[in-house]
NUDONU-777793 format. One record per atom (N, C-alpha, C): x, y, z; residue in three letters. Coordinates in pm, whole numbers, plus 50000, padded with zeros to 5 digits. Example, Ala and Ser with C-alpha at 12.3 -4.5 7.8 and 13.67 -1.06 7.14 Angstrom:
BEGIN
513194943150780Ala512304955050780Ala513204967050780Ala512854977550708Ser513674989450714Ser512905000350787Ser
//
This chain:
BEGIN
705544107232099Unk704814117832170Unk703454119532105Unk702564119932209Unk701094120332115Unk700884134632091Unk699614136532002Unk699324144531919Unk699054163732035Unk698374153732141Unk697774167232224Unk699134170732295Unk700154158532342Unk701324164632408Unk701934174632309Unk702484174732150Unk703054181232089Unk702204193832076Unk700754193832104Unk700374206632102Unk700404215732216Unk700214208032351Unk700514215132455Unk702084220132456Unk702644212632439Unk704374217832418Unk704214231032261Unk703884232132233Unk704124240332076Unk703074253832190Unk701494249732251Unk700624259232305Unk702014264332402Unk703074259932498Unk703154263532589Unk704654274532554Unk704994270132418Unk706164277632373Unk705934286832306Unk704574293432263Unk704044301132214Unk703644313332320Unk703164302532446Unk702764320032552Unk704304320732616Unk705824312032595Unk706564317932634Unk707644328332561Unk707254327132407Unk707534335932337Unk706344348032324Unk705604346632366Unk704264363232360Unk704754373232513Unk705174361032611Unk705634365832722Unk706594373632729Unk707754364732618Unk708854371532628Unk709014386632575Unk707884387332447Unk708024395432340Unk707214409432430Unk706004403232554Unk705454415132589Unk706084419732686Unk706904413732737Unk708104420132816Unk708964432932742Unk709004430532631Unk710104440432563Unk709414447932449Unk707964450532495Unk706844456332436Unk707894474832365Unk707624474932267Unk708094493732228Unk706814501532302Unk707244508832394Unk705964521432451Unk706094529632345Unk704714531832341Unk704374543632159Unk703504552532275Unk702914565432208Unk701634574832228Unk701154576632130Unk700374579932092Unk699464584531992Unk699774599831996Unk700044602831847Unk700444617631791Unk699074627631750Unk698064615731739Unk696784623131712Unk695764610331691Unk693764618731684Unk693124608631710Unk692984599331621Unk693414581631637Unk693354577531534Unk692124563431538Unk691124557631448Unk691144545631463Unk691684532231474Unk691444525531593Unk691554514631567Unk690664504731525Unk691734492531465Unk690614479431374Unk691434464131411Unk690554457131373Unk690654445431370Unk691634440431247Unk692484447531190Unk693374436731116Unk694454450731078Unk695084450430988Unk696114458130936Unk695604467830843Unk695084471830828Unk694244483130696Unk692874487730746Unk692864499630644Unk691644499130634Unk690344493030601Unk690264483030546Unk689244474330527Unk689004468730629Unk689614462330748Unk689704457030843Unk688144466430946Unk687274459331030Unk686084467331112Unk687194475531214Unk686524487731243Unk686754498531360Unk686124492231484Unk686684492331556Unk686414485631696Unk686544498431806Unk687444507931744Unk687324516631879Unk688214533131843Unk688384538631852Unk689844554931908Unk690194554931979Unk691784557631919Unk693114557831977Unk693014576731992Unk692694584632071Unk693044594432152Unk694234600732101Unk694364607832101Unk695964618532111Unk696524619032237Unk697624613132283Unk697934612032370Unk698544599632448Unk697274590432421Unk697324578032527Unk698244572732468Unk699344564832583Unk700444555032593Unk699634544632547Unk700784539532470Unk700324521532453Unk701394514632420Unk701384500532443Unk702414493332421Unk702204487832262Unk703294488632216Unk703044485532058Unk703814473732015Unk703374462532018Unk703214447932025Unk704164443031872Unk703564445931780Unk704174442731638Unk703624456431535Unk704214458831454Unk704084462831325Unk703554454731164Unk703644457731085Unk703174448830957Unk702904465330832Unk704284464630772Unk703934480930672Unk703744490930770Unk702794493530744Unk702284508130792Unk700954509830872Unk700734493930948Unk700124497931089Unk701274484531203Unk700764486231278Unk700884481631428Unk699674481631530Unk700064471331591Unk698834463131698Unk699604467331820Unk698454475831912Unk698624481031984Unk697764476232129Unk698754475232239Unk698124469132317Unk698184479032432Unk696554485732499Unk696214495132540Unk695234490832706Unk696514502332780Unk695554499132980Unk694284502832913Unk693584511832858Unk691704516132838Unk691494511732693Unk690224509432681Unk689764505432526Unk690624493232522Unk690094488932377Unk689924475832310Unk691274479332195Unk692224468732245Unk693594464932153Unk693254462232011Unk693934465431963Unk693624465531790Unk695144471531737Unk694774470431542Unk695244479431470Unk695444488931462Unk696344500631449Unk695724514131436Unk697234517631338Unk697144527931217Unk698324536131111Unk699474537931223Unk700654533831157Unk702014540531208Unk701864554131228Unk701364561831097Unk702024575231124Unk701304581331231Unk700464577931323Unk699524582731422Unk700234580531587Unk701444574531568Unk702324565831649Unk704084572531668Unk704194577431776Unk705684582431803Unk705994571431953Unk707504573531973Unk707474562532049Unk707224571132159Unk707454569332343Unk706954573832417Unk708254580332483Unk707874596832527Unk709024603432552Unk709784612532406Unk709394606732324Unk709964609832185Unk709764620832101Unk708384627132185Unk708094639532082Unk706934634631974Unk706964636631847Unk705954641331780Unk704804643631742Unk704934655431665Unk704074664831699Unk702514660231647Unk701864665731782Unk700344663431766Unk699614666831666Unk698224663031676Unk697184669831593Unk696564661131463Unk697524659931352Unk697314658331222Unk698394644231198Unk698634637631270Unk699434625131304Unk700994628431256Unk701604630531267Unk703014628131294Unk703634618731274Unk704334614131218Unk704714601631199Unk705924597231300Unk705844585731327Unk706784580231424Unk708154581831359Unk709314587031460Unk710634589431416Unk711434575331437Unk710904563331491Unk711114549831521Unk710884543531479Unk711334528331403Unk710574516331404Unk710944510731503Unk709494499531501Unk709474491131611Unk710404478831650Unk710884477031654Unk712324471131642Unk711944455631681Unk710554449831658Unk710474434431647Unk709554432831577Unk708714416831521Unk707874414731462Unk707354400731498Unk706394397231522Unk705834382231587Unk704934375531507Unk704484364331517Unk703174354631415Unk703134343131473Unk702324344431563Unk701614327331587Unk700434321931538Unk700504315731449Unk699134308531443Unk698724293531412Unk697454289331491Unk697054275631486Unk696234270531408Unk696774263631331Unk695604257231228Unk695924243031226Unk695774233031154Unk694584222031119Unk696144212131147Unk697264217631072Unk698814211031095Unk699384209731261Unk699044222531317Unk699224227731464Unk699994238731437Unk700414246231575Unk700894259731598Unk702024263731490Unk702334276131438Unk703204279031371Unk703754292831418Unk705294296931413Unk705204310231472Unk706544316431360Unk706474327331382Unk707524336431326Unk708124347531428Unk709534349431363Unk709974358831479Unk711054369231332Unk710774378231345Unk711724388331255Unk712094401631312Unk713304409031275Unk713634421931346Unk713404431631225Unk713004441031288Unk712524451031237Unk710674451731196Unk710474461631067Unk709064467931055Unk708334453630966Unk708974450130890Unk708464436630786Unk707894429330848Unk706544425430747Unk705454413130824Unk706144402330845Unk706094396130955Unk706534377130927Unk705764373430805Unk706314362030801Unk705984349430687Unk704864348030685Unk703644352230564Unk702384345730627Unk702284330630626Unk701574322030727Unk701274307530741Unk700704302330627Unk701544289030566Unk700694280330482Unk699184281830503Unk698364287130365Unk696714281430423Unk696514269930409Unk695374264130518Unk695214250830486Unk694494246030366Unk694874231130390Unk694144222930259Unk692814222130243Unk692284228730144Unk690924224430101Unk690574206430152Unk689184213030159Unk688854196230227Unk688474190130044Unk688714180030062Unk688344172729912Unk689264158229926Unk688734152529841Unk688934135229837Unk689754131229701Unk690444126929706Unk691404122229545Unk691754105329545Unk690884101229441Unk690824087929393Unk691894082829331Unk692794070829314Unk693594070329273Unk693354049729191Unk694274050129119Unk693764037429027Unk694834026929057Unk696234027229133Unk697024025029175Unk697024021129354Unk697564011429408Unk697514008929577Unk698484024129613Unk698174031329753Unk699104038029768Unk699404048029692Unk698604056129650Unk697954066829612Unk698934068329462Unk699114059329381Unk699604057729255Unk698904055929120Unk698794057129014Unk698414057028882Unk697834069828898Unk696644069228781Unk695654077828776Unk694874081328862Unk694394097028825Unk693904101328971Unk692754117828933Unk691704116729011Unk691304129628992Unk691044131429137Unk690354144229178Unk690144150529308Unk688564159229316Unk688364157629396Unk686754162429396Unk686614172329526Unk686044181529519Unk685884191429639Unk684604184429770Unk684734185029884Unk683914179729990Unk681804186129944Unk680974179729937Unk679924183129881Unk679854175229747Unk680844172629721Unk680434166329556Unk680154144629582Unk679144145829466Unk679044130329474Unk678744129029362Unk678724115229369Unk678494108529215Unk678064094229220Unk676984092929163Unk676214078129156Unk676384068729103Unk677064075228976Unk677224064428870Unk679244064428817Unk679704058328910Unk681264065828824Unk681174062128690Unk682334068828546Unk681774064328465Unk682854054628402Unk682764047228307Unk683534035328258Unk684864032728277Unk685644041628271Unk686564045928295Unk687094041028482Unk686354048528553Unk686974046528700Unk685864035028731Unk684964032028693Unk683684021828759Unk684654012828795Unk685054003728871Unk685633994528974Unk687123993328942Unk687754006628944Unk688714011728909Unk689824015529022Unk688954018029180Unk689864025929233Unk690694015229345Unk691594018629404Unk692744010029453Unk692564020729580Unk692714031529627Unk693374040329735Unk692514055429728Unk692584061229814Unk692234073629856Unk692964078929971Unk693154093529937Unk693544100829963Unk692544116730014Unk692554118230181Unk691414130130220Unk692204140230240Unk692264147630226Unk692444163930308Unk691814170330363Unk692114181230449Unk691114188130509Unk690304182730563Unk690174179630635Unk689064169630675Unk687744164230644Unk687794164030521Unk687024159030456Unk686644139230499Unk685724139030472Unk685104119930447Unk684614116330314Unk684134106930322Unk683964099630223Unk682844089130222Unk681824083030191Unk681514074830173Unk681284065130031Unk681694055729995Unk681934049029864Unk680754036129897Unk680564033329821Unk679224020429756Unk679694010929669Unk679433995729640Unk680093990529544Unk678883992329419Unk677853996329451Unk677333994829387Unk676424010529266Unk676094013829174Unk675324024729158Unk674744029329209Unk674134044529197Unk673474047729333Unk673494049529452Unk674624041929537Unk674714044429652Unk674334028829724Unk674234017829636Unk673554010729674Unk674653996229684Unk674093985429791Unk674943975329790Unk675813979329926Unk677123971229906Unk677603973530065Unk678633987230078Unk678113995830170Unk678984008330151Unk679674009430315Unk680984018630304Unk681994019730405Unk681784039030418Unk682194042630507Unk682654055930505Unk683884057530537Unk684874063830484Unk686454065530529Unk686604083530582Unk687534082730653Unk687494094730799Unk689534101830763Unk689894093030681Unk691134092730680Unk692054086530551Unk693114090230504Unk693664080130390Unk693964068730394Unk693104061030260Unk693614046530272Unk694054044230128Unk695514034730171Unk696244035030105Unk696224020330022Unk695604010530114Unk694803996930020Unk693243998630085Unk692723994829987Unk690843995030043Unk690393982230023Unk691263970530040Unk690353954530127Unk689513952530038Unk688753952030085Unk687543942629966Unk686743951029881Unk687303968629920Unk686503976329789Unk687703981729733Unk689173970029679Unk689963976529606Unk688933969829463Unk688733977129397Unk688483977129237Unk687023971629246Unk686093979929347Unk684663976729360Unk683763985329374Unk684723998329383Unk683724010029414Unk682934019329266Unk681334020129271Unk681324025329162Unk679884033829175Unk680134041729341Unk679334055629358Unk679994059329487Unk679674073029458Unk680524078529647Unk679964089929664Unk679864092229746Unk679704109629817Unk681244115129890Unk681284128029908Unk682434130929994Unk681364138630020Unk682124143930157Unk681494157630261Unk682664156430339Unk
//
């Protein structure tokens, strides 16, 4: 299965779990006026107020806010205790705290591996997602990413390798999407390749490379 089919299948099981989950949305009101933001806390930017009053569907939790998904204004973050469920009572003004938890918890997200999701019951955050790999390049002295080895962050180069690795290297290894370009020669000079991906034998620059750039 190719790469875009497994993502359309992972994209398409993702809006049928958001579907499912906004189907069985918890109806909250707001107990009093509260902000909403763009992430879970206060540090997170204010984007808008949550009213005393207004219904909203309350999507997930995480501690002590919840993402609230609202018919007027702009969906966001906004504090639990500003949050009773709907029909439920509590009391206005000075926020009230909800006599409920929200009785699900969701996490989809897409990064560099593809889609990842979480599903948990009750108030607890899902799992946060592996972060991805720093982009950077790792040289190795061995075919097949074996022996000795260092790693360099994307931006770094070097003209002169020094005695040690100078026509030393056998394999590379990229992450993050990082590249590479290697030289057989100092400087940058002589016949040079750029690599896009890991190689695990390097052909006619196994034990010839002795300057490179990554980016």
């Amino acid at each position: 299965m190719s790469n875009n089919r497994k993502l359309f299948g992972a994209i398409l099981a993702a809006t049928t779990l958001l579907t499912t989950l906004a189907a069985t949305a918890a109806p909250g009101v707001a107990t009093g006026n509260v902000n909403v933001r763009t992430g879970p806390g206060t540090g997170y930017a204010k984007v808008g107020v949550l009213p005393a009053g207004e219904y909203v569907d309350v999507k997930q939790c995480q501690g002590s806010w919840c993402f609230v998904d609202r018919a007027s204004g702009t969906d966001g973050w906004v504090s639990k205790n500003y949050l009773a469920p709907a029909g439920g009572g509590g009391g206005g003004g000075g926020g009230g705290g909800s006599s409920e938890d929200i009785p699900f918890n969701f996490g989809v997200t897409v990064g560099p591996g593809g889609p990842s999701f979480s599903f948990g019951i009750g108030d607890a955050p899902p799992p946060p997602p592996a972060p991805p790999a720093p982009a950077q390049a790792c040289f190795f002295k061995g075919n097949n990413f074996t022996g000795a080895q260092f790693c360099v962050a994307a931006g770094t180069d070097d003209p002169h390798l020094p005695g040690g690795w100078n026509d030393s290297i056998s394999s590379i290894r990229l992450q993050g999407g990082a590249k590479v370009t290697v030289c057989k020669n100092n400087w940058y000079a002589g016949a040079c390749t750029t690599y896009s991906n890991d190689k695990p034998l390097l052909g006619t620059y196994n034990n010839k490379i002795s300057s490179y750039q990554v980016f």
